[in-house]
Structure formats: structure tokens, C-alpha cells
N, C-alpha and C positions, 0 to 999 in steps of 0.2 A: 207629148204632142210633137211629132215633125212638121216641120216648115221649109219650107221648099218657096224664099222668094223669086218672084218674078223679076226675071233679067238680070241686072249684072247690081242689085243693090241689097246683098248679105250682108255688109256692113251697115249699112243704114237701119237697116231692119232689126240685126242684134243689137245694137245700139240702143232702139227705141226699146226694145224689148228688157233689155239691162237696165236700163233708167228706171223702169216702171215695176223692177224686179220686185212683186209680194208676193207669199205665201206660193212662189213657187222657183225654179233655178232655172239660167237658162243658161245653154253651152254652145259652142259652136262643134261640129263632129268631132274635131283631131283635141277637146278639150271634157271630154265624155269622162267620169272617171272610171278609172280602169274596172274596179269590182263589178261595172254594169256590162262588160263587156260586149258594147255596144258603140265600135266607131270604128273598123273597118271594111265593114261592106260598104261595096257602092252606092247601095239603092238609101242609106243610110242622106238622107238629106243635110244641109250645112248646120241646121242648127235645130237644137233639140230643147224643148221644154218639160222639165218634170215637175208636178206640182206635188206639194206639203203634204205630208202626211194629213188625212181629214177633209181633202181640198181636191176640186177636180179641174179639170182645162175644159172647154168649151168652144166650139168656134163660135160664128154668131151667128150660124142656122141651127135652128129649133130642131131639134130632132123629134121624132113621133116619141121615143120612148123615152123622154126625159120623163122623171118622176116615178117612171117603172122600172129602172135596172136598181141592181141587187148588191150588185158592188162594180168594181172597176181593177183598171190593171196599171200597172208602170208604174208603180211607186219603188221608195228606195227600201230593198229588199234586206239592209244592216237595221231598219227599222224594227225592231221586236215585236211590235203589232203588223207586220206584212211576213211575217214566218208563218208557215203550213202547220198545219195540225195532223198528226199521226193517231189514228186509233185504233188498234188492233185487239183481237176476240179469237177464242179458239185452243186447242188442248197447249199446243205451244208457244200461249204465252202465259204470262207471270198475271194473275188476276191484283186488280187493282195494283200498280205497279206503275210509278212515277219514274221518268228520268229525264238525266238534264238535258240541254239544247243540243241539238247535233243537226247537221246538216241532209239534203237529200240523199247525200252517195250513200247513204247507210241504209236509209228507206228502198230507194229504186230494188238492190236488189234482195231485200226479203220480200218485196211484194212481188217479185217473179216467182222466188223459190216456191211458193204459197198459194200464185196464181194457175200451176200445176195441174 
């Protein structure tokens, strides 16, 4: 969740929000950790909220579609349950055929080569 307070009181505001810090982290931009790389754009507002794994942020309007979304996004991605899932089918792969963690750059380009 970005926040972007009103006027000239970011201090005040990360404050409040550090005091009452549960089940989620709060940062100020230039304290983003580096893996999420996400703290030099400008549009990147002073202080950033990520909630816990299993836990969402909210603001405090209702949205029409609470209780109907399906999942959500911004979690910390070194979380093992926020890693992607890979399934592939087809003469060029290996049938039933486990392997271990590996990152996107591996995926991206056999789903080009394949996308053909």
C-alpha cells in the first residue's frame, strides 16, 4: 500500500504507522529493501506498506469487490508461498519431472522459444 501524506507531515504519519506496526512492515521510500526493487522512482510515494504474508492492507472504503477477489499482489516475493508455479506439457518435456527452485529468468525465455 502507498501513502502519500497530506502536506508536509511523513513524519508523523510513519510514526503512527511504525507504533501500530502488526502483521505488516512499514518503510519510508529510500528504506524499501533492496530485493523489492522498488524505491527509485519518483511516482514511488514516501512511505510504503507491505502486509504479512496471509494478510491484506485495506483502506477504510469498502470496496464493491471485497469478498470476491481471488488473490492479491505485493507480498514479499523471498516468501516460498509467493513463488510462481511452472507447468509445462508437450514432446519437449520430460513427463512427470520435478525440479528444484529456480527463478523467472529461466522461465521467461523457454516460454518464448515455445511460444513460436
Amino acid at each position: 500500500m502507498m501513502v502519500q501524506p497530506a502536506g508536509d507531515n511523513s513524519n508523523e504519519v510513519y510514526e503512527l504507522l511504525k507504533k501500530n506496526e502488526k502483521n505488516y512492515h512499514v518503510y519510508r521510500r529510500e528504506e524499501i529493501p533492496g530485493y523489492y526493487h522498488y524505491s527509485d522512482h519518483p511516482y514511488i510515494p514516501p512511505i510504503v506498506i507491505i502486509a504479512d504474508l496471509g494478510w491484506t492492507l485495506l483502506t477504510n472504503k469498502i470496496p464493491e469487490w471485497i469478498g470476491r477477489d481471488k488473490g492479491n499482489h505485493g507480498y514479499d516475493n523471498n516468501q516460498i508461498d509467493m513463488h510462481g508455479i511452472f507447468l509445462a506439457e508437450g514432446p519437449s518435456f520430460k513427463s512427470n519431472y520435478t525440479t528444484a527452485l529456480y527463478g523467472t529468468s529461466i522461465s521467461i525465455p523457454c516460454s518464448a522459444r515455445f511460444s513460436i
